[in-house]
C-alpha positions in Angstrom: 66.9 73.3 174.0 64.4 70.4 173.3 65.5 67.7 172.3 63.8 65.4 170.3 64.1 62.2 168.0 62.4 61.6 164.5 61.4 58.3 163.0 59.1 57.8 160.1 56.7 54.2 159.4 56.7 52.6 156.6 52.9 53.7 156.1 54.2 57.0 156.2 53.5 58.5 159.9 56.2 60.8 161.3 56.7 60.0 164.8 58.5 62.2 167.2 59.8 61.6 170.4 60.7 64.1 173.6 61.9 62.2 176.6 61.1 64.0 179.7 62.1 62.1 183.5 61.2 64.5 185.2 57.4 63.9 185.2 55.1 61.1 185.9 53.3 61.9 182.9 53.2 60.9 179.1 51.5 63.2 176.2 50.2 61.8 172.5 49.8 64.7 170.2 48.1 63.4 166.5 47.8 66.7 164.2 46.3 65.8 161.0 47.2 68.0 158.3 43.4 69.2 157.2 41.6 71.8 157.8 38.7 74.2 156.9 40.0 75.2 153.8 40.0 71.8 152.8 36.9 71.5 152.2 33.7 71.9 149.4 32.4 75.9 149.5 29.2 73.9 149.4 30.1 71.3 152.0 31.6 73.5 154.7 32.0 72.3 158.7 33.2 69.2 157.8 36.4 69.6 159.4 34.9 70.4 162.9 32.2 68.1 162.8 34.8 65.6 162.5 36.5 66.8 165.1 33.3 65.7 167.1 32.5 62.5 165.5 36.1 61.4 166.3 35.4 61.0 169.9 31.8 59.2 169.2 33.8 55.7 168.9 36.2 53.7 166.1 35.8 50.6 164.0 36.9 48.1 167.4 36.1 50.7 170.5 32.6 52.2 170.7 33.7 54.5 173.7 36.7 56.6 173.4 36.5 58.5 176.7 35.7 55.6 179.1 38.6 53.6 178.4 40.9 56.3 179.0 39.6 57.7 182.1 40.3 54.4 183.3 43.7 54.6 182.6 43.9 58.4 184.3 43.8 60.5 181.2 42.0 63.2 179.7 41.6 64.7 175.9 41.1 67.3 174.1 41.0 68.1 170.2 40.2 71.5 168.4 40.4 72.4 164.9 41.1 75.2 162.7 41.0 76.3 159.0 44.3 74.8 158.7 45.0 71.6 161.0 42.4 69.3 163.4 44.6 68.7 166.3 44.3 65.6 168.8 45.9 65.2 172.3 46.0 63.5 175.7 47.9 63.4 178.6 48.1 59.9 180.6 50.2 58.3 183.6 53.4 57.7 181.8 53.2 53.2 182.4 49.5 54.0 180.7 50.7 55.4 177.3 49.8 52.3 175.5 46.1 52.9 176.5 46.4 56.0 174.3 48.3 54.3 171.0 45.5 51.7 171.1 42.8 54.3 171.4 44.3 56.6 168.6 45.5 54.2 166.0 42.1 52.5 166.1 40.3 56.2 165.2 43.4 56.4 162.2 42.2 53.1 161.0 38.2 53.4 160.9 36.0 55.5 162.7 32.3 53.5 163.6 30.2 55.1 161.0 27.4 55.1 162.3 23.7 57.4 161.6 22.3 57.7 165.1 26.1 58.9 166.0 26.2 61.5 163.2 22.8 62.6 163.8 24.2 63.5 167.6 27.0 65.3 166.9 25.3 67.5 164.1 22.8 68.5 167.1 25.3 69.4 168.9 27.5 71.2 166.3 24.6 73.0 165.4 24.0 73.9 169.0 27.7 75.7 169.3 26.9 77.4 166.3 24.4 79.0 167.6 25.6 79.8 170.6 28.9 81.0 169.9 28.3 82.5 166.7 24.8 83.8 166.3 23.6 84.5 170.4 27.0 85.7 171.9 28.0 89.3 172.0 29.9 89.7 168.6 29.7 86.2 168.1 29.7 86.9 164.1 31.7 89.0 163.5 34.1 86.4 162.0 31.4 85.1 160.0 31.4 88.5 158.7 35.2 89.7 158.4 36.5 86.2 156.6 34.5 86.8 152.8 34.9 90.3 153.2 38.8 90.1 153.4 39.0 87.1 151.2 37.6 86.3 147.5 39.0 83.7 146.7 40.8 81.7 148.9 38.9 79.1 151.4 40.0 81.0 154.5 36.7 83.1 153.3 34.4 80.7 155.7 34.9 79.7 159.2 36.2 76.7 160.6 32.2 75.9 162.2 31.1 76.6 158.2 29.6 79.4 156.3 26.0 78.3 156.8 24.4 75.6 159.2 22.6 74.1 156.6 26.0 72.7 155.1 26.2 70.7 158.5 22.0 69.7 158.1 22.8 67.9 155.1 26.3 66.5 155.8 25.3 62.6 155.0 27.2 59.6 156.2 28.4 59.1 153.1 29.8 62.3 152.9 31.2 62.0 156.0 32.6 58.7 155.1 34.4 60.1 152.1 35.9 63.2 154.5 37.5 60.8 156.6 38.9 58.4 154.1 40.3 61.2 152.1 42.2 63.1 155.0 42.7 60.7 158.2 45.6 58.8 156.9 49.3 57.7 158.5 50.8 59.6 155.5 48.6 62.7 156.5 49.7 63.2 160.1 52.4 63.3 162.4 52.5 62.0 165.9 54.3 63.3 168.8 54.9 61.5 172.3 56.6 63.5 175.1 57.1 62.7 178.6 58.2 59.5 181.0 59.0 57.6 177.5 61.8 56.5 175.9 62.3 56.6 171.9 62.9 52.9 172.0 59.5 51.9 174.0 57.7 54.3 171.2 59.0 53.4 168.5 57.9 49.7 169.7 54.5 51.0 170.6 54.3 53.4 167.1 55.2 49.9 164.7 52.6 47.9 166.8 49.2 50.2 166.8 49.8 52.4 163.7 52.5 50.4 161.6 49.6 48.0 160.4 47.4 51.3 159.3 47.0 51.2 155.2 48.7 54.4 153.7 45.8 56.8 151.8 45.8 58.1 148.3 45.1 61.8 149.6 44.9 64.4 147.2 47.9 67.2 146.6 46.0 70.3 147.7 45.5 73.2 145.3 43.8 75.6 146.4 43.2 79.2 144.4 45.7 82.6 145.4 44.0 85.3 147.1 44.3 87.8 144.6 46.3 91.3 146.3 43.8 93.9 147.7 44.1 96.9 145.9 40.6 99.3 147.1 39.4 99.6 151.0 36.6 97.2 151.7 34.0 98.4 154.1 30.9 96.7 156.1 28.4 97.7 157.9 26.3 95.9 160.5 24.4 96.5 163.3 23.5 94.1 166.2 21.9 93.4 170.1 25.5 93.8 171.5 26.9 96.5 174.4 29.1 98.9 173.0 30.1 99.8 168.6 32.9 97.8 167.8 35.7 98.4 165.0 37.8 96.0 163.4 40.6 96.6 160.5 41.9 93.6 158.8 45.2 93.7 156.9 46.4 90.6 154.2 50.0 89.7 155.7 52.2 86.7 154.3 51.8 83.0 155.3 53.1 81.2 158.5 56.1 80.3 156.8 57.6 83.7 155.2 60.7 85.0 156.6 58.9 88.2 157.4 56.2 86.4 159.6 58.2 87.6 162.9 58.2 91.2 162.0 54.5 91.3 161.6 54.1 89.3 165.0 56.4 91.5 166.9 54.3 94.5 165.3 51.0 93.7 167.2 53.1 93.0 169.8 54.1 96.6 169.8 50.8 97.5 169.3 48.9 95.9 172.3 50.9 94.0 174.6 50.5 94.9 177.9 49.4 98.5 179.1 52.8 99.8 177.5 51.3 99.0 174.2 50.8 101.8 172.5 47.0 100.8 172.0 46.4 100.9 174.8 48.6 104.3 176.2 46.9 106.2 173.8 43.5 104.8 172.9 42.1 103.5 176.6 44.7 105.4 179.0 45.0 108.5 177.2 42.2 109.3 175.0 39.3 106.5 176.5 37.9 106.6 173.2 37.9 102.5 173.8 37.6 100.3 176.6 39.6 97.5 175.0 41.5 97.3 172.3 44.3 95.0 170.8 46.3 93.5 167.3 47.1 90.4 166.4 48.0 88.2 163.7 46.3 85.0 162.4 49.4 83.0 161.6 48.4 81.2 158.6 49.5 78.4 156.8 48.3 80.2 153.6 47.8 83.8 153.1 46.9 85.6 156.8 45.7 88.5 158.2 46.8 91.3 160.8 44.5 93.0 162.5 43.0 95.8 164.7 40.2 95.8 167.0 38.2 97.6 169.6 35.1 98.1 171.2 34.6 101.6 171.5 33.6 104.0 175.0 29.9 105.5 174.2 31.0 108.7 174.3 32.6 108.5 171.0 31.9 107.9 167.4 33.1 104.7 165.1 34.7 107.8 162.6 36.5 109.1 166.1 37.3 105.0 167.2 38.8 104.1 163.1 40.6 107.5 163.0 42.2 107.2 166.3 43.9 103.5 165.3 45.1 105.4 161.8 46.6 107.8 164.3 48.6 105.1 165.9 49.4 103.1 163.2 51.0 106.0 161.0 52.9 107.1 164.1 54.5 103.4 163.5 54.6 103.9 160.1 56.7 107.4 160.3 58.1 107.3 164.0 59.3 103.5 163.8 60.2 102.0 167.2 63.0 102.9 169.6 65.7 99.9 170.5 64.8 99.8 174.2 60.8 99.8 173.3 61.9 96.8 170.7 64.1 95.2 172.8 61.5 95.0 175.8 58.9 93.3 173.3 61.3 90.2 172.5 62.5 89.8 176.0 58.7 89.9 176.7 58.1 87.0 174.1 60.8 84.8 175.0 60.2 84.7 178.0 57.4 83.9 177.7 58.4 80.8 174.9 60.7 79.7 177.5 58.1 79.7 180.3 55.4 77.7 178.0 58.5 75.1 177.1 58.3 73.8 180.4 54.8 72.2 180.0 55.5 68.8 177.6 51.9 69.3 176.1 52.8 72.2 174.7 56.1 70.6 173.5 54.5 68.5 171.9 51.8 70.6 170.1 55.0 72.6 168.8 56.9 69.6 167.8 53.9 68.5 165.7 53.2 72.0 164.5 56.3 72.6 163.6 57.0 69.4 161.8 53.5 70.4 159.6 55.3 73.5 158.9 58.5 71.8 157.7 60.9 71.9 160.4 60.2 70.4 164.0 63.7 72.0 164.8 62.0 75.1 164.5 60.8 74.7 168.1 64.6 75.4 169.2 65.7 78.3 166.5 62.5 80.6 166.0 63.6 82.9 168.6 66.7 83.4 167.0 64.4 84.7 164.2 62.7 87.1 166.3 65.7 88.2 167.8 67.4 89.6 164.6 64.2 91.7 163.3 65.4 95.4 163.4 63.7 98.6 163.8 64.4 99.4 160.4 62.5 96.2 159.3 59.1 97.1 161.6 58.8 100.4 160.3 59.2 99.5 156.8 56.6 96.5 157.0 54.6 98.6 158.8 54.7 101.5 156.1 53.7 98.3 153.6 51.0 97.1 155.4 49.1 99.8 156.8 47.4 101.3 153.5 44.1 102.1 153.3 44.0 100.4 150.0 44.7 97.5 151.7 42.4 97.4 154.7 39.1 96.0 155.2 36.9 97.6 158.1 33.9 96.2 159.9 31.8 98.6 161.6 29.9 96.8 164.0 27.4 99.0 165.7 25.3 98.4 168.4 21.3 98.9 168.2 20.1 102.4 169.2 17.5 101.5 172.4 
C-alpha cells in the first residue's frame, strides 16, 4: 500500500506527497500534461525540443544542472506523445534546492536565441542518429501515419520532419511554453525523507506565487475505426527483414486496457511466451520477437514484431504470427498459463514499488489519468481478467481488417 497525501494551490498545482523514512533521499516528479499530439501538424517536435530547452536555464537561474549537483542531485526528463515528464532525486535536507529550481522553469524559461539555436543542433543531431542512421531507427516514423489518419499520434514525439524543428522560432517557442507550462497544467509529486507539512510549506513558497494560465480544452479529431488491412513496404541498410503488425486497441483508461496488456504478456514474456516457444525455439523462423502495447492516453495500438532468421521469407515470418495469434483466438489460455502471467506482473509492480522514483512517476501518472489511488488498486484489475475475456478480446482484435503491416526488408548485397 502507498500511501500518499493530496493538496491542491490556489494557482491550481496538484501536489502529492509520499513520506518515506527509510531513505536518505528526496524525489520531485513535475509531469506536465502536454505532449506530441498537442501540437501544430505543421509545427511538430515542439514538445521534445522543449524538453531540451527546459534544462538551458529559467527567467532567475541561467544554469539548471550546476546548482543541483551542488546540492547532490541528478535529473532527468523525457517526453512522449502524451506527457513531458521532469524529475530529480536529491539528499532529502536538499529538497528545497529542487522547488527553487523547478518553480523558477514553471514561471519563465530564459528565452533566449543563441540557447534555441543549441538545442535545435542538438535535437536535430538525435534525429538523425536515432531515427534516420540506427538499424530500424524509422520504422516508427513509418508505422505512426500508416496506422493513424487522423489522430495526432500519426507523428512521432521527435516530429514528422526535421525541417519543423529548423524553423521553430523563438516566438514560436515562446508561445509553446506559455500555452502548456502552467500550475493548472501539471501535477507535482514529492516522495521520500519529507513530510507533507514541510512540502506543503515548501509547495505555497516556490510555486504558490506562479500566475495560473488560460490553456486551451484540447480537442483533438477521433481516429476513425479501421475497416481494410493496411500494408507498407520498405526496404533499408539494416541486418536481417523485419515484420511488424499493428492493431488499434482502446485508450489508457478503458476498462479493458488490462486484458489487452496481459495479452502481449501472453504472447512474449519470457521464453514461455508463446512467441517465442514457437517462433524462435520451435520453428527459428525469427531471432527475436515480442508484443506489446502502447498504453495511450487516446486511442493505442497493440502490436507484433520480429526480425526474421535469413533462412526464411517475410510471407513465412507474417504467416507464422497469424498462426499464433489465431491459436489465441480459438484455443484461449489455460488458468495456470493465466495465472502465472499475473503472478509474473505483480511481482514485478511490487518489486518496482520499492524504488520512490518510480512512486512518484506513478503517483503523477496516475493522478494525469484521474486517479493517483490507482497506484494501489490496478492490480486488483488485472487480477479479475478471465480467460473468457482474453480470448474474446483477442478474437476482436486480431482481424486482418484491422491490422496494419510493415514489411521492412533489408537490401539484397
Amino acid at each position: 500500500m502507498v500511501n500518499y497525501e493530496r493538496f491542491v494551490l490556489e494557482n491550481g498545482l496538484v501536489v502529492l506527497v509520499h513520506e518515506d523514512k527509510s531513505t536518505p533521499m528526496a524525489v520531485m516528479n513535475i509531469l506536465y500534461d502536454v505532449g506530441a499530439r498537442d501540437e501544430d501538424e505543421s509545427m511538430t517536435g515542439f514538445a521534445h525540443l522543449f524538453e531540451h530547452l527546459m534544462f538551458e536555464g529559467s527567467k532567475n537561474i541561467p544554469n539548471y544542472d550546476g546548482p543541483l549537483q551542488k546540492a547532490g542531485g541528478s535529473n532527468n526528463a523525457f517526453t512522449s506523445n502524451d506527457i513531458t515528464n521532469y524529475y530529480l532525486t536529491v539528499p532529502a535536507q536538499n529538497i528545497e534546492t529542487g522547488f527553487w529550481l523547478e518553480s523558477d522553469r514553471m514561471l519563465e524559461l530564459a528565452f533566449l536565441q543563441e540557447k534555441l539555436d543549441v538545442q535545435k543542433k542538438v535535437v536535430i543531431e538525435e534525429y538523425k542518429q536515432r531515427y534516420l542512421n540506427q538499424p530500424y531507427g524509422d520504422a516508427w516514423l513509418l508505422i505512426r501515419p500508416l496506422v493513424y489518419k487522423k489522430h495526432p499520434y500519426l507523428w512521432p514525439t521527435i516530429g514528422k520532419e526535421i525541417k519543423h524543428i529548423e524553423d521553430a522560432s523563438l516566438e514560436d517557442v515562446r508561445n509553446f511554453f506559455f500555452t502548456h507550462y502552467a500550475p493548472n497544467n501539471a501535477n507535482l509529486v514529492v516522495a521520500g525523507n519529507v513530510t507533507v507539512d514541510q512540502i506543503k510549506e515548501l509547495a505555497q513558497k516556490w510555486f504558490g506565487g506562479i500566475p495560473k494560465r488560460t490553456v486551451p480544452q484540447r480537442n483533438l479529431p477521433k481516429e476513425p475505426a479501421q475497416t481494410e488491412e493496411r500494408r507498407m513496404v520498405v526496404e533499408r541498410e539494416v541486418p536481417a527483414d523485419m515484420v511488424t503488425l499493428s492493431f488499434h486497441m482502446p485508450e489508457r483508461n478503458h476498462p479493458d486496457y488490462p486484458v489487452y496488456d496481459l495479452i502481449t504478456d501472453i504472447l512474449s514474456t519470457g521464453k514461455t511466451s508463446r512467441l517465442y516457444q514457437k517462433l524462435i525455439k520451435e520453428k527459428q523462423i525469427f531471432t527475436e520477437v515480442g508484443a506489446y502495447v502502447m498504453g495511450s492516453l487516446d486511442t493505442g495500438l497493440i502490436v507484433v514484431s520480429g526480425n526474421l532468421d535469413k533462412k526464411f521469407t517475410m510471407q513465412d515470418g507474417e504467416k507464422a504470427i497469424w498462426e499464433v495469434l489465431e491459436e489465441l483466438k480459438i484455443g484461449g489460455v489455460e488458468d495456470k498459463e493465466l495465472e502465472k502471467i499475473k503472478n509474473k506482473m505483480e511481482t514485478q509492480e511490487k518489486f518496482s514499488l520499492m524504488n520512490i522514483l518510480n512512486i512518484a512517476m506513478k503517483l503523477s501518472y496516475n493522478e494525469l489519468l484521474g486517479d493517483a489511488n490507482k497506484i494501489n488498486t490496478e492490480m486488483d484489475s488485472y487480477r479479475t481478467v478471465t480467460k473468457e475475456k482474453i480470448q474474446e478480446i483477442a478474437q476482436q482484435v486480431f482481424t486482418k481488417d484491422k491490422c496494419s503491416v510493415l514489411e521492412y526488408y533489408a537490401k539484397k548485397k
